[in-house]
N, C-alpha and C positions, 0 to 999 in steps of 0.2 A: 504494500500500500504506500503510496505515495505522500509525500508529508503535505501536500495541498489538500489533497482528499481527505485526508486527518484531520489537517487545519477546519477545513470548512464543515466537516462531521461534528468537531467542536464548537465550533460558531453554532450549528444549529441545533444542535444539544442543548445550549445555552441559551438560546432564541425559546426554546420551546420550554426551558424551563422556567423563561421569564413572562411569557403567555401565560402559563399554569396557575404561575403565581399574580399576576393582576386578575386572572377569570376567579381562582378562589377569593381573592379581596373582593370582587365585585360580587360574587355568590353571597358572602357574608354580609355583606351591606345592604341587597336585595334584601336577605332575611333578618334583618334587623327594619328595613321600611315595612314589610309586610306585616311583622312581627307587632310593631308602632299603629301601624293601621288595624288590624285586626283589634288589638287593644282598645284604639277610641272606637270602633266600630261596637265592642263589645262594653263599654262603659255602660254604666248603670242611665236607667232612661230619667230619672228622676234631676230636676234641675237643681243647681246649687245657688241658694239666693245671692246675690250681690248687693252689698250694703257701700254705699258711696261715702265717702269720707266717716264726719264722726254721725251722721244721723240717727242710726241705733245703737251703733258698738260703742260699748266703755273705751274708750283708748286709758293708756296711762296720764297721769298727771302730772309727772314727771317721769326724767331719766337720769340715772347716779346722779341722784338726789339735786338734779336743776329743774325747777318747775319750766313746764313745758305749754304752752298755748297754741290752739291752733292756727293752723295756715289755708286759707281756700284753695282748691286743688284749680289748677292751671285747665283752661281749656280741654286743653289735650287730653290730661291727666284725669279728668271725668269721664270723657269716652270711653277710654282706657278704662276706668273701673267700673263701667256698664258692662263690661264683659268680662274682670275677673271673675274667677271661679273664688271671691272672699270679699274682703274689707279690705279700704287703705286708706289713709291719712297723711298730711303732713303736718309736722307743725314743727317748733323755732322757741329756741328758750335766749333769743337775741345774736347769738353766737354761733349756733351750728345750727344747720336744717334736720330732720328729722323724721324719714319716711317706715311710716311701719303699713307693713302690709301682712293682714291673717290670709292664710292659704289654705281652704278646707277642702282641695282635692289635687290631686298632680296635673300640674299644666305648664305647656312650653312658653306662656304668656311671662311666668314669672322667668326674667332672662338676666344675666349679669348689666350692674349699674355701668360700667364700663362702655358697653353695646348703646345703652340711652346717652350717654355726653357724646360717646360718639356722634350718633346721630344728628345733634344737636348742636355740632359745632367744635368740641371740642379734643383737644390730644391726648392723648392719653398716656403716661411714663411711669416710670417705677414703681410698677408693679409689683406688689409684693405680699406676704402673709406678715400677719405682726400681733401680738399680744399686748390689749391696755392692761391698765393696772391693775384690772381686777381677774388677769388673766384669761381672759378670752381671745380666742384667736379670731382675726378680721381678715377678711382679703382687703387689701389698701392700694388704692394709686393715687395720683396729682393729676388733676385735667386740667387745662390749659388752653384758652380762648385769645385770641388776637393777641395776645402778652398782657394783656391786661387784666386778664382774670384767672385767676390759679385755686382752685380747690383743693383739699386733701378729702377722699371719699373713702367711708371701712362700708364694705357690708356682711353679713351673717345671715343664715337662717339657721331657726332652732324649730324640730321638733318636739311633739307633744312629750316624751321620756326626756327632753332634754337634750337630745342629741345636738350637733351643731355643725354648722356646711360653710363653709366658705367658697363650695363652686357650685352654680346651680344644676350640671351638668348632673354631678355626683347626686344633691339633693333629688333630681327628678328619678332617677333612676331606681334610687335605694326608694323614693315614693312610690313609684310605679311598680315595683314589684313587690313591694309589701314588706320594706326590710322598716323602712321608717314609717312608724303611723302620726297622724295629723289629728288636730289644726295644726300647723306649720306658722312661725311669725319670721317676716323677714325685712330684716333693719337695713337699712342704707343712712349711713352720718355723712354728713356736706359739712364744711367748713372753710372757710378762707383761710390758705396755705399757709405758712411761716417762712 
């Protein structure tokens, strides 16, 4: 056998092994959409109230220990809670913003704060996990709008045992399958950067 013939035996060895392996990647991705749709398909038929801002839900009164007042929800951000599947609020103790949002069923609605400044305008940096002082872990970044505006943003969700997420990917999954049970509450902190 000639070493061209070998050569190119190996090239297509290698070809077809690399076919294999994107068709199984793609096998498994199909069954994971399937798998997602079958699921909402099979959701329970009964509806999940949505409660817009603070209109029936107790919010807190405060948070570590700074009283808190509400905030009217933006335009947007009312539409937007005509179709959680929960409650949201914001509200402001002068200093930091303060979104809590209850989540009483698993939904791709609730999406990293990250994904919303994007949207909206702003960059997104240093990213990062960090623990305040009361030891809870946050996912954190600094958004950034024209140079003029700089945020520091943590968010978390906890479920109903206490559990706690810092990526909503994780939260929806371990939801979805029934590893975390609900209500689910999930905080996003705003504040002007340092």
């Amino acid at each position: 056998m000639s070493l061209q013939l070998l050569e190119r035996l190996l090239f297509a060895n290698h070809f077809m092994q690399r076919i294999a392996h994107k068709a199984a990647f793609a096998l498994v991705m199909a069954m994971c959409l399937l798998w997602s749709a079958a699921d909402a398909l099979h959701a329970p038929a009964e509806s999940v109230p949505v409660v817009a801002a603070s209109s029936v839900h107790a919010w807190p009164k405060q948070w570590d220990n700074s009283p808190m007042r509400p905030v009217a929800l933006s335009a947007v951000e009312q539409r937007f809670a005509e179709h959680f599947p929960g409650a949201m609020t914001r509200m402001t103790d002068g200093t930091q913003t303060l979104v809590l949002r209850e989540v009483n069923a698993p939904t791709r609605m609730l999406h990293p704060a990250a994904d919303c400044y994007r949207a909206i305008g702003y960059r997104i940096e240093k990213a990062r996990l960090e623990r305040d002082a009361r030891e809870r872990l946050w996912r954190c970044f600094t958004a950034e709008r024209a140079r003029t505006q700089s945020l520091r943003v943590c968010e978390r969700i906890v479920d109903a045992g206490g559990t706690a997420f810092t990526d909503t990917s994780s939260w929806y999954w371990a939801a979805a399958s029934g590893q975390s049970k609900g209500p689910w509450q999930a905080v996003t902190l705003a504040r002007a950067a340092e």
